[in-house]
C-alpha positions as CSV (number, residue, x, y, z in Angstrom):
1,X,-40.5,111.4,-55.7
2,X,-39.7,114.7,-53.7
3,X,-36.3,116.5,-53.3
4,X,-35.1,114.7,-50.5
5,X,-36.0,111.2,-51.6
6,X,-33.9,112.0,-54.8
7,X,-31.5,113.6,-52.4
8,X,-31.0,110.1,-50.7
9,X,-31.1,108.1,-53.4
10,X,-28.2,109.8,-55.2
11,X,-26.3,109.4,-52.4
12,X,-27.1,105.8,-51.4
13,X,-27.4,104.4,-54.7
14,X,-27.0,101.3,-53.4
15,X,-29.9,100.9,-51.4
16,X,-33.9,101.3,-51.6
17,X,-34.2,104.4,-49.8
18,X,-37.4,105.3,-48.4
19,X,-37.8,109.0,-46.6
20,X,-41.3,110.1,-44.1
21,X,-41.9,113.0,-43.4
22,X,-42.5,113.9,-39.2
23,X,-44.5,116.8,-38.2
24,X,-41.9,118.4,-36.7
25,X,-40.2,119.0,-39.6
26,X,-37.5,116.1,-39.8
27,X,-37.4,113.3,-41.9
28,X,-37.3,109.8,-40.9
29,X,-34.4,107.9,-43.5
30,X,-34.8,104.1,-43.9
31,X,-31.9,102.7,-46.0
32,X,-32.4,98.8,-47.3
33,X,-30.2,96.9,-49.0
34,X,-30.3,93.5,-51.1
35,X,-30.3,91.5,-48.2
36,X,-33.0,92.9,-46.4
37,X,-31.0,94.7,-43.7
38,X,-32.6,97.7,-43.2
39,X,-31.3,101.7,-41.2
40,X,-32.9,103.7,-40.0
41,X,-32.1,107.5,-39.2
42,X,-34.2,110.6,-37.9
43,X,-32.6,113.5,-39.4
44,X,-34.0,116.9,-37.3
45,X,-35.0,119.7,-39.6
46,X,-32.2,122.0,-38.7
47,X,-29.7,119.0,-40.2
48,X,-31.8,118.7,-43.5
49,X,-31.9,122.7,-44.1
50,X,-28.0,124.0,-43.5
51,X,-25.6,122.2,-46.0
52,X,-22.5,121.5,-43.6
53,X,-24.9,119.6,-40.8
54,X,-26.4,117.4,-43.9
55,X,-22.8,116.4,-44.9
56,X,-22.3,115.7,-41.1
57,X,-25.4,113.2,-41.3
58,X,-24.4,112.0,-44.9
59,X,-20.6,111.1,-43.3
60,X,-22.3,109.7,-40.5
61,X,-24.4,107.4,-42.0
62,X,-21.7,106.1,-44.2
63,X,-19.7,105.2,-41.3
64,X,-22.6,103.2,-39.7
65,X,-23.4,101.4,-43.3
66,X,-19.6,99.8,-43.0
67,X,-19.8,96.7,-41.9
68,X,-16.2,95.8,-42.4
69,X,-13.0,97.6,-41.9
70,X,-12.3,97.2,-45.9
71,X,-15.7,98.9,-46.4
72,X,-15.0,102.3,-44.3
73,X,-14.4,105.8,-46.4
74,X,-12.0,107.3,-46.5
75,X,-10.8,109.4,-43.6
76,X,-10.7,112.9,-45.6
77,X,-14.9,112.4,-45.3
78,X,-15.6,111.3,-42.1
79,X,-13.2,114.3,-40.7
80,X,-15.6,117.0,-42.4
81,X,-16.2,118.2,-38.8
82,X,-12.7,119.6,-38.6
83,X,-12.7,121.9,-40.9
84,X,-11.9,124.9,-39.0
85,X,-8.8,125.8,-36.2
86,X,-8.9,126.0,-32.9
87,X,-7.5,129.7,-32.0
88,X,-5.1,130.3,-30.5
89,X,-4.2,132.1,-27.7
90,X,-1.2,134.2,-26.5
91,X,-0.6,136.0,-23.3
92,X,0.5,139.3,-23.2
């Protein structure tokens, strides 16, 4: 199993994950759970190689996996985007 297949795994525990690699570089994710249902996600090779885009995808992911309100993370993790404050302006 390579580095990003582990990757996945730890993070979706729950399901059989299953990663290809494309020739351009990204990586095509196909999450399955018990049941059979089945996602599928192509993840570019700029999200795979910087850490804050990968957490972007991870959050993402997550979000789409919910099937039920009850289900959803918590906010804190799907607002990883929003790290950072919008300046601020002041006229002179």
């Amino acid at each position: 199993m390579n580095f990003l297949q582990e990757k996945f795994a730890s993070v979706f525990a729950e399901y059989e994950v299953v990663t290809q690699p494309r020739p351009d570089g990204a990586v095509l994710l196909t999450l399955r759970d018990g049941e059979g249902k089945q996602i599928r996600r192509s993840i570019s090779y700029a999200q795979l190689n910087t850490p804050e885009q990968l957490s972007w995808v991870i959050s993402a992911i997550r979000r789409d996996l919910a099937g039920q309100a009850s289900e959803l993370p918590a906010i804190s993790l799907l607002q990883s985007q929003n790290r950072f404050a919008l300046p601020t302006y002041h006229s002179a």
